[in-house]
C-alpha positions, 0 to 999 in steps of 0.5 A: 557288312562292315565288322567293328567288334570289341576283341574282349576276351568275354565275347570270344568262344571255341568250336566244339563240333561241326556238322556241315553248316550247324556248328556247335559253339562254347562260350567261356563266360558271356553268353550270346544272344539269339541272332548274334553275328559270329565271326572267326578270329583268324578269318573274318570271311568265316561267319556264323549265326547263333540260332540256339542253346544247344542244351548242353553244357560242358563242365572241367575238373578245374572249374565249378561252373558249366560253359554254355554251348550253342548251336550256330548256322555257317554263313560262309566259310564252313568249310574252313572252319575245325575243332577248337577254331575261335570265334568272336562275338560281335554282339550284333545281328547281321545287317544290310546296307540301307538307305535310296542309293540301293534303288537300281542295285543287286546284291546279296546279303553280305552286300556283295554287288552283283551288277559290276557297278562298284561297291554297294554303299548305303546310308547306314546299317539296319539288322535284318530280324525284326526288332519291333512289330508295327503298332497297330495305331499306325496300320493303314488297311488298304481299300484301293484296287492296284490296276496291273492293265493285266485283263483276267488279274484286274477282273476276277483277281484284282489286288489291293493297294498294300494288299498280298497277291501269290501266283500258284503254279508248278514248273513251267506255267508262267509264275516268274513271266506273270511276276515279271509282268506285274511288277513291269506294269505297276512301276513303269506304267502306273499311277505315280504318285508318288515316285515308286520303289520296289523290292524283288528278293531272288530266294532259291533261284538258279545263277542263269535265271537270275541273270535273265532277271536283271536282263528283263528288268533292264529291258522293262526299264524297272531297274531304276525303282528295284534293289534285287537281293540274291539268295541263289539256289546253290548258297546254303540254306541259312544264306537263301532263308536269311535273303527273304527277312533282309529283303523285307528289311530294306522294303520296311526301310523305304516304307517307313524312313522314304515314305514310299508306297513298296512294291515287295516281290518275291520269287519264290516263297516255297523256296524260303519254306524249303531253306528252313525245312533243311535247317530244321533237318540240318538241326535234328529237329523232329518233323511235322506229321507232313514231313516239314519243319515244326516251325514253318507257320510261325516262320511264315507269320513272322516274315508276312506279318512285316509286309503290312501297310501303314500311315508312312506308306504301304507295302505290296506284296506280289509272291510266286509260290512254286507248287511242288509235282502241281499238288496245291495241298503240299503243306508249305504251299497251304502255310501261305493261304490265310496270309495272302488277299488274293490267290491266282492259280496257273494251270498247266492245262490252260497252259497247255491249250495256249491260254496266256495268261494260264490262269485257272478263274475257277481256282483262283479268288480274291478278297477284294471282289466287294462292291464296296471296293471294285464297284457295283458294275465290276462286281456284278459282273463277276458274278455274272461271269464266274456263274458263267464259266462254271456252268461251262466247265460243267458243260465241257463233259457233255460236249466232250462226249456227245458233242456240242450239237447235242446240248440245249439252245440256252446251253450252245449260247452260254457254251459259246459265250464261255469260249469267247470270255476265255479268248477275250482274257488272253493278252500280250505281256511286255516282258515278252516281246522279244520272244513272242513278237507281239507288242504288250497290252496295257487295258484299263480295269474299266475297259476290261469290265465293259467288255466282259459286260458285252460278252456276256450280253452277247454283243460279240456273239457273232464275232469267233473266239479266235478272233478275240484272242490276244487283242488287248481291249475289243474296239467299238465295246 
């Protein structure tokens, strides 16, 4: 972001203390707002961002009023910073660059380009703290069903046009393969139309994952509709927290101002939870009974409530949300619930058992699952079919331990048919073909429910589970 600041000496203040990224500021008359972008008068690259009173006030035997202090988060450059070091004010907040010729870039919040294709130029400049709410006029609920091609999200997890997907699951289930996924299906092979851009915000990922993110969205051919904006795991706390609210900046840009339909993509919303959990112990401030931040409700309204869809165009997000030692009770995991349309829990039992997707039906639910919305056949059929797999899941025990043999003729029937939903919901991604060797499968969310319809009427119970597995749509249903 360029710095074009008025150098006036009542927009200029000293450091008083500095406590690794939380520096204490004082200002000789002007006071900043919250928000306002600080930079160091000797060092542009030093910049600070005011985040609140301190709540004390300093006042010399010469003078007969108090200097307010403030409390401000190091951008960059903290290290460089010491007592008594000056600071301007740029009574701005931090921008990022806007405007189509981002689409197919990746950067960081400074504007930093991190794709060896020159500097990051954009039409003009936006802040990336909420100036104004969306009026409540302009809201456009959405009532489309998105078709993804992916069988068991389609089915019993299909997500809404400008609708708020999460993808819950611990380490090394799947998340960012499914995300990747996701995104591949819905900007390269979905409906168009209108022409799609997307926005993918990294927050906390690691140098090499994010690099093998690009490398996939280049294979994909996704990189054309996409701005990635980094927030790696190593940058501090406020630059990770701060890429999520300028990735959904520029979201909010192509909606409103392209007039696009916006795919948001973030990856992954526990780690913007945790980057505002260690400010808050970087700031002193007392802890919620869980050990979190007192604030993290109110920070995830406030980044979710952005994410809605209007007349101008709609926003949909797709959200990874990392599941710490697979415990979905975790607080910051619950804080995303009653924000999101559609849950999707990954499982590493299923995981383990070589179900791909690893996705837990029984766990996962959907508010879009109305007839009114996916249709009477698609709903009836998942009823049909959740009725199905419980009873399976109740089964499982019982087969376990007295083996399948003993259970009841309706019982062996159904038994039998819950092996071949769950191959049948089995699918090869395009995002891994180069490991797998396997082509990708796209199935129409139509083909999906006829042929769980024929499943469950035991039009395939001849045929074995195994031979349903990974074969996309089943010929001749």
């Amino acid at each position: 972001m360029p710095l074009t600041t008025p150098p006036t000496i009542t927009h200029t203040g000293r450091v008083i203390s500095i406590q690794r990224e939380v520096v204490e500021v004082e200002f000789a008359q002007t006071p900043p707002h919250i928000h306002d972008l600080l930079y160091a008068k000797d060092d542009e690259t030093i910049r600070l961002e005011v985040i609140r009173s301190s709540g004390e006030k300093s006042s010399g035997s010469s003078s007969s009023f108090s200097l307010p202090r403030f409390f401000c988060i190091a951008l960059s450059g903290h290290h460089k910073l010491f007592r008594g070091a000056e600071l301007i004010n740029t009574t701005r907040q931090l921008e990022i660059p806007v405007g189509p010729e981002l689409l197919g870039r990746t950067l960081d919040i400074f504007a930093n380009p991190h794709d060896n294709q020159g500097a990051i130029k954009g039409e003009s400049y936006r802040a990336i703290q909420p100036t104004q709410s969306i009026r409540y006029n302009s809201l456009q609920p959405g009532q489309e069903i998105l078709e993804t091609g992916i069988k068991v999200i389609d089915f019993f997890c299909p997500l809404l046009k400008g609708g708020k997907i999460g993808l819950f699951g611990g380490a090394g289930v799947g998340k960012t393969v499914l995300l990747s996924e996701l995104v591949h299906n819905i900007l390269v092979l979905g409906s168009k139309e209108k022409q799609p851009a997307a926005v993918y915000s990294a927050v906390g990922e690691r140098s090499r994952e994010a690099q093998e993110l690009r490398d996939g969205l280049i294979q994909t051919q996704t990189v054309p509709f996409i701005t990635l904006l980094l927030g790696q795991m190593g940058e501090n706390p406020a630059v990770r927290s701060r890429t999520a609210h300028a990735s959904v900046t520029l979201a909010e840009y192509y909606r409103d101002e392209l007039r696009k339909d916006v795919l948001f993509v973030m990856d992954n919303t526990y780690r913007f939870a945790q980057a505002g959990h260690e400010l808050s112990v970087l700031m002193r401030d007392i802890p919620s009974e869980d050990g979190y931040q007192p604030t993290l409700i109110s920070e995830m309204n406030t980044l979710h409530e952005r994410l809605g869809s209007t007349t101008d165009g709609s926003i949909t997000t797709v959200e990874a949300v990392f599941v710490p030692s697979d415990d979905i009770t975790d607080s910051a995991v619950r804080s995303v619930f009653p924000l999101l349309d559609t849950f999707v829990v990954l499982s590493r039992d299923a995981y383990q058992q070589g179900i791909l997707p690893a996705i837990d039906v029984l766990s996962s639910s959907s508010n879009t699952i109305d007839p009114a919305i996916v249709g009477l056949d698609h709903y009836h059929a998942y009823i049909q079919a959740k009725s199905l797999l419980e009873k399976a899941h109740q089964l499982e025990r019982v087969v376990s331990l007295i083996g399948f043999s003993e259970l009841g003729f309706e019982d062996q029937i159904s038994y039998n048919r819950s092996l071949r939903l769950i191959s049948y919901l089995t699918q090869n991604f395009y995002t891994t073909e180069e490991q797998t060797g396997h082509a990708g499968d796209y199935v129409p969310r139509d083909k999906t429910v006829t042929d769980i319809r024929d499943i469950l009427r035991g039009k395939h119970d001849d045929t074995k589970p195994e031979n349903l597995r990974m074969v996309g749509g089943i010929e001749g249903s």
